[in-house]
C-alpha positions as CSV (number, residue, x, y, z in Angstrom):
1,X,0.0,0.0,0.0
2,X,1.4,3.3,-1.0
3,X,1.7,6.0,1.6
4,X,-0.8,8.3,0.1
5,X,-3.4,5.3,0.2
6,X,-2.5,4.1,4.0
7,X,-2.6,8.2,4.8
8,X,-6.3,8.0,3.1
9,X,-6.9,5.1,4.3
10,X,-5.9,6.3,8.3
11,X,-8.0,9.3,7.6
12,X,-11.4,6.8,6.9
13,X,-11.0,4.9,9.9
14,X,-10.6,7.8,12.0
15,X,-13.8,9.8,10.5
16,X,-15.5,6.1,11.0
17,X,-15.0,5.7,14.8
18,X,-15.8,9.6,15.5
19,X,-19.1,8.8,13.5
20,X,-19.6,5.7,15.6
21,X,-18.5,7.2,18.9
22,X,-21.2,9.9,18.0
23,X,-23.6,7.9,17.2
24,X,-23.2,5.9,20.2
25,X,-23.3,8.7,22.7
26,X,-26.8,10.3,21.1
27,X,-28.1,6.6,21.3
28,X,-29.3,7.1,25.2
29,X,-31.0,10.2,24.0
30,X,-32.6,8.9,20.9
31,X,-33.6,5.7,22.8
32,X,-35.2,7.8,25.8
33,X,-36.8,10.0,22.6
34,X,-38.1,6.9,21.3
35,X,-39.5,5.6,24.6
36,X,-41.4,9.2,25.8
37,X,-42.2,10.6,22.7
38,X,-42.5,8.1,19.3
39,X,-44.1,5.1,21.4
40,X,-47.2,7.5,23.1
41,X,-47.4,8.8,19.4
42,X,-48.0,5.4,17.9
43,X,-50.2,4.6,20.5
44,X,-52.5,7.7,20.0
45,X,-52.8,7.1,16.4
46,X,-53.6,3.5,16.7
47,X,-56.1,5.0,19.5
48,X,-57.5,7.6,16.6
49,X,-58.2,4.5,14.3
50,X,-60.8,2.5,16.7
51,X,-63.9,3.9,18.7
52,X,-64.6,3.5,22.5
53,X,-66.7,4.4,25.3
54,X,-67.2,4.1,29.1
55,X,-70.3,1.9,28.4
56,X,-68.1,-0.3,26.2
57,X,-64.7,0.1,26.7
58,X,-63.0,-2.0,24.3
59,X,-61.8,-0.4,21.4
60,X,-63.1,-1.3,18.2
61,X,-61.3,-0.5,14.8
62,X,-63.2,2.2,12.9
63,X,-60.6,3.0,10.9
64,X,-60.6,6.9,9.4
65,X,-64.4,7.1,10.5
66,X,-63.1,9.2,13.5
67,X,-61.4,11.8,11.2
68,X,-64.4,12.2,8.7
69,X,-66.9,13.2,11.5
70,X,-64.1,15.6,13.0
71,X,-64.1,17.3,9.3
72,X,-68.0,17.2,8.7
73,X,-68.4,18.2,12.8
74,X,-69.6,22.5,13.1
75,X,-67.2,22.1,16.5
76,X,-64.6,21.5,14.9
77,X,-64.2,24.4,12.9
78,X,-65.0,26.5,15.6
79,X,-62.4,24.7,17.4
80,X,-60.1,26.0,14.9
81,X,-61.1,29.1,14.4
82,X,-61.2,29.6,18.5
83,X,-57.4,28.5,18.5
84,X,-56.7,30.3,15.4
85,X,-57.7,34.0,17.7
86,X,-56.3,32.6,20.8
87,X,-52.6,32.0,19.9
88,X,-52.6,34.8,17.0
89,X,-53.8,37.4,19.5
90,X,-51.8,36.6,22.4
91,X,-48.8,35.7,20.3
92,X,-48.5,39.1,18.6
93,X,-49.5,41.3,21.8
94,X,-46.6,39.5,23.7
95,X,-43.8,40.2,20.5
96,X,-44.9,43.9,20.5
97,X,-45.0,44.2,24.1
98,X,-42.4,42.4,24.9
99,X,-40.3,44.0,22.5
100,X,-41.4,47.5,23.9
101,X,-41.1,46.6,27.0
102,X,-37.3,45.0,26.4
103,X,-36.5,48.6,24.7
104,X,-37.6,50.6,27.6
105,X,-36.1,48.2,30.4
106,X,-32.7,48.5,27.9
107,X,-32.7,52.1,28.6
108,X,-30.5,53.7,31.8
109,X,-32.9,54.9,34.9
110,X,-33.1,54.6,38.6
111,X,-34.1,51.2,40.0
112,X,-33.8,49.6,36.7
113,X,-32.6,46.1,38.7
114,X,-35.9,46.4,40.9
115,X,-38.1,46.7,37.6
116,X,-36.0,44.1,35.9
117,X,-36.2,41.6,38.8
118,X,-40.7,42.5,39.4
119,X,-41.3,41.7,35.8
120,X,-40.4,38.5,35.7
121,X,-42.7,37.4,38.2
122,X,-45.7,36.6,36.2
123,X,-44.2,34.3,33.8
124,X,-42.5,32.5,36.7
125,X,-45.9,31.9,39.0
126,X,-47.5,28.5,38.4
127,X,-50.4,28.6,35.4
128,X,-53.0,27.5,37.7
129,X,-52.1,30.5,40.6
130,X,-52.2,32.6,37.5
131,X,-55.6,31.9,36.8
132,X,-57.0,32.4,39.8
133,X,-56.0,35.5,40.4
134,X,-57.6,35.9,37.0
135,X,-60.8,35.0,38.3
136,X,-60.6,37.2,41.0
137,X,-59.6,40.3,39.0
138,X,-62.9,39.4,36.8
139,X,-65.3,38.4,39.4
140,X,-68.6,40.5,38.5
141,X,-69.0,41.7,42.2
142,X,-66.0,41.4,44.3
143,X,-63.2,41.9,41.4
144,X,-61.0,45.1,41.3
145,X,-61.6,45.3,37.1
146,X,-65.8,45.7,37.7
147,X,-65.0,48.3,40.9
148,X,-62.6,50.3,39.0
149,X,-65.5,50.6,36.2
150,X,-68.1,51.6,38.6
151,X,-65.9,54.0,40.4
152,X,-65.7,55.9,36.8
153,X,-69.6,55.9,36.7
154,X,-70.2,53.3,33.8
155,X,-73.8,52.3,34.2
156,X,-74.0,48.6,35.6
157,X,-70.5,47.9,35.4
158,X,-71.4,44.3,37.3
159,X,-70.0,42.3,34.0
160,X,-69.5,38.8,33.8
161,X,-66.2,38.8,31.8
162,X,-65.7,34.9,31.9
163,X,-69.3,34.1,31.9
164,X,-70.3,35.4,28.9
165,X,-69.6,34.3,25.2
166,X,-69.0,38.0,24.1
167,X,-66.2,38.4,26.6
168,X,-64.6,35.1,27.7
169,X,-62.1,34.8,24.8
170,X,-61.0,38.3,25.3
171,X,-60.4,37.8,29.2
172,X,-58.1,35.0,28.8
173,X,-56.3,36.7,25.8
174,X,-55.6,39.4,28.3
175,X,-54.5,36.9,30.9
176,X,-52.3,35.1,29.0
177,X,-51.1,38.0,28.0
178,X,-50.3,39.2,31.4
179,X,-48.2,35.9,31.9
180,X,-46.3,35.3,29.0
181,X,-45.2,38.9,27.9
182,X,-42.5,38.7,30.6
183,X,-40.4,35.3,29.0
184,X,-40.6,37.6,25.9
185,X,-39.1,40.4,27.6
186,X,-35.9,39.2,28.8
187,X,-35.4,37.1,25.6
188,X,-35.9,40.2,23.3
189,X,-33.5,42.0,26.5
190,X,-30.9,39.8,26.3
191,X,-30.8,40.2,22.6
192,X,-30.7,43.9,22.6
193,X,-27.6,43.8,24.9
194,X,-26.0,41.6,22.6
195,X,-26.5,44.6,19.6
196,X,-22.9,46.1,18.5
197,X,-22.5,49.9,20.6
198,X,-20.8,50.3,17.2
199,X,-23.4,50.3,14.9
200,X,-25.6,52.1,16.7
201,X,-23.1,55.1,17.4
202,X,-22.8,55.0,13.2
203,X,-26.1,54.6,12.7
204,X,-26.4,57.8,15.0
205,X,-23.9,59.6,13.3
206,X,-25.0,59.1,10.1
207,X,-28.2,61.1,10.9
208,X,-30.2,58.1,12.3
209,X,-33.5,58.6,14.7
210,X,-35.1,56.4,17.5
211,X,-37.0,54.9,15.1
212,X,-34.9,54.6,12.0
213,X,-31.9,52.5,14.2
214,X,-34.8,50.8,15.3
215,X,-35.6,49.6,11.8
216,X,-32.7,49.6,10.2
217,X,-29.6,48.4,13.1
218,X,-32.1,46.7,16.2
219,X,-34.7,44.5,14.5
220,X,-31.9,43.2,11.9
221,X,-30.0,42.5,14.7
222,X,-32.7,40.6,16.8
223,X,-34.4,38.7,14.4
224,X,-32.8,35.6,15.1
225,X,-33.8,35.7,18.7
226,X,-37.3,37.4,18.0
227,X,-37.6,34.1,15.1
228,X,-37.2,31.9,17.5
229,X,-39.5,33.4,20.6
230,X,-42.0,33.3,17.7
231,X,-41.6,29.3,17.4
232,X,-41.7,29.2,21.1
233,X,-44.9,31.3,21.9
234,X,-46.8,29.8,19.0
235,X,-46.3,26.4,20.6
236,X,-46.9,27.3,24.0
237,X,-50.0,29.3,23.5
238,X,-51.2,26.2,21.2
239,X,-51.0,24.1,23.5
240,X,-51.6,26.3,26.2
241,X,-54.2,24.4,28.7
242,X,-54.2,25.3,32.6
243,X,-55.1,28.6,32.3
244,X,-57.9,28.2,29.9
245,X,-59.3,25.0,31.7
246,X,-59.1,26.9,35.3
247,X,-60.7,30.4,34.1
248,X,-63.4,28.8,31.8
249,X,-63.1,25.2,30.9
250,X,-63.8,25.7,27.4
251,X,-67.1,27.7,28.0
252,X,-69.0,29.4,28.1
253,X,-71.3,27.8,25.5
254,X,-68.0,26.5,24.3
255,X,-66.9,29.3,23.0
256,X,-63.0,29.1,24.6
257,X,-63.0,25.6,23.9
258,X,-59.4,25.3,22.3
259,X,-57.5,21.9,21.0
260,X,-56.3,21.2,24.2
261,X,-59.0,21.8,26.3
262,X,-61.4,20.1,24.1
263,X,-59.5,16.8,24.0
264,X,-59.5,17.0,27.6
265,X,-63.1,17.4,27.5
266,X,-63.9,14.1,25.1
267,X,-61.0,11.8,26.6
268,X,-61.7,12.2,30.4
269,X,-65.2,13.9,30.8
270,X,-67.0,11.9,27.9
271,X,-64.3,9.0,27.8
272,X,-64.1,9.2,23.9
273,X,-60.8,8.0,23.8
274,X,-60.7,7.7,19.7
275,X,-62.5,10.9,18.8
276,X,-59.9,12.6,21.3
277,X,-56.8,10.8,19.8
278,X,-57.7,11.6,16.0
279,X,-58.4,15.8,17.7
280,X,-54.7,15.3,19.0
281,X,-53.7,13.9,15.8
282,X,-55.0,16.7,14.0
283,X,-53.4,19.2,16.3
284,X,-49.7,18.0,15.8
285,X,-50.0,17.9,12.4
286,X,-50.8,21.4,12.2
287,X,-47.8,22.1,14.9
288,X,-45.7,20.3,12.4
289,X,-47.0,22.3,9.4
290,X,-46.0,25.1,11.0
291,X,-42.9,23.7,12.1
292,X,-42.2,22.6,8.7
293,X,-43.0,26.3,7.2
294,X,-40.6,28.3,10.2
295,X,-37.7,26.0,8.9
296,X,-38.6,26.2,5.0
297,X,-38.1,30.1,5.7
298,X,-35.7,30.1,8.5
299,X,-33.8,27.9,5.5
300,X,-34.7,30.5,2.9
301,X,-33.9,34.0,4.9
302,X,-30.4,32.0,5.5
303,X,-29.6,31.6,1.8
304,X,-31.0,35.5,0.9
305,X,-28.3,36.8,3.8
């Protein structure tokens, strides 16, 4: 063997233990993948393909008759349309408000620290304390939100923000809100610190306003990080359940019933295990559509830079 070919030869083996060293130090993690997340997913597909009930509880194989009622069922696109509002609403009040918020907490004053350390506190207490204070706040009678209106003279001001149909969605829009602008903020903060002092002392030079570095030198700057709190928030508010199930449980008249809180409603209150699989089914498949899109562009804005 000629040296060139044992040197080529060396270079192969080498590249084919580090492959198989790799491999073999992911395999825990792709086995413990496997175990948690691909084996409850085969089950709940399998589940979506047969039809039970507490009556009779042993599943029998109905096939894709499950998915063709979901499709011809008037819930289900109001289902949709109620998740659609939810996370579109709450996802783009916490990027704008979050990113305001980031911009003014960025900014040098007196007891910045203090300010910093307070807002977090929403996004770190439990979903289910969250809520409740929710309730309280919106309680027709004994809330602060109904007192304040009353003290300003507005004529029966006794509203039932979570009880009726008119208002519900919008009271846990605003409480979700309330929780989950604060992750956003020290994301989009931490981002903003990492922007170049450089470029915005040129960008001031050159005869640049608040809002033009703004456009021009922050949001360039952050849109990796505001990208990815994007994926995140989309997903969480998704699949966003305590809060909704605590302030309203999906009423009323069902008109906050969201994917997650309406499988919870068919699998453990009306024990239709099939129907419920083939609605969580559904739902990931539109998670992964999206997922699928955010790379697609994330993949695209890569090759245009």
């Amino acid at each position: 063997m000629s040296v060139t070919n044992q040197r080529r030869w060396q270079r192969h083996t080498r590249r084919s233990v580090e492959a198989g060293l790799g491999y073999f130090f992911v395999l825990p993690t792709l086995l413990l993948i496997a175990l948690l997340l691909v084996g409850p997913l085969v089950k709940a597909f399998n589940s979506s393909l047969t039809n039970s009930s507490f009556i009779n509880p042993v599943p029998q194989f109905v096939g894709w008759d499950n998915y063709v009622q979901i499709v011809h069922d008037p819930m289900f696109l109001q289902i949709v349309q109620t998740t659609a509002i939810w996370t579109m609403a709450v996802v783009i009040a916490q990027l704008v408000l979050g990113f305001a918020t980031a911009l003014l907490l960025n900014r040098t004053f007196r007891g910045r620290a203090l300010v910093r350390a307070l807002i977090i506190m929403p996004w770190v207490c439990p979903g289910v304390i969250a809520a409740i204070i929710w309730r309280v706040i919106d309680d027709p009678y004994l809330g602060p939100l109904d007192g304040l209106l009353a003290w300003l003279g507005v004529p029966h001001p006794n509203i039932a923000w979570l009880g009726q149909p008119q208002t519900a969605l919008g009271g846990l829009v605003i409480a979700a809100i309330w929780k989950g602008t604060p992750f956003s903020t020290v994301m989009y903060l931490a981002a903003l610190q990492s922007v170049p002092a450089e470029l915005l002392e040129a960008a001031t030079i050159d005869g640049a306003g608040a809002w033009a570095r703004l456009r021009s030198v922050i949001i360039p700057q952050t849109m990796p990080v505001i990208r990815v709190i994007l994926v995140f928030t989309i997903v969480w508010t998704f699949n966003s359940f305590d809060l909704i199930y605590v302030l309203t449980q999906g009423g009323p008249a069902n008109s906050t019933q969201t994917f997650p809180t309406w499988i919870y409603k068919l699998a453990f209150s009306e024990t239709d295990f099939g129907p419920a699989s083939a609605y969580g089914m559904i739902a990931l498949l539109l998670l992964m559509a999206f997922s699928l899109l955010y790379i697609w562009q994330l993949n695209r804005a890569r090759i245009l830079d």
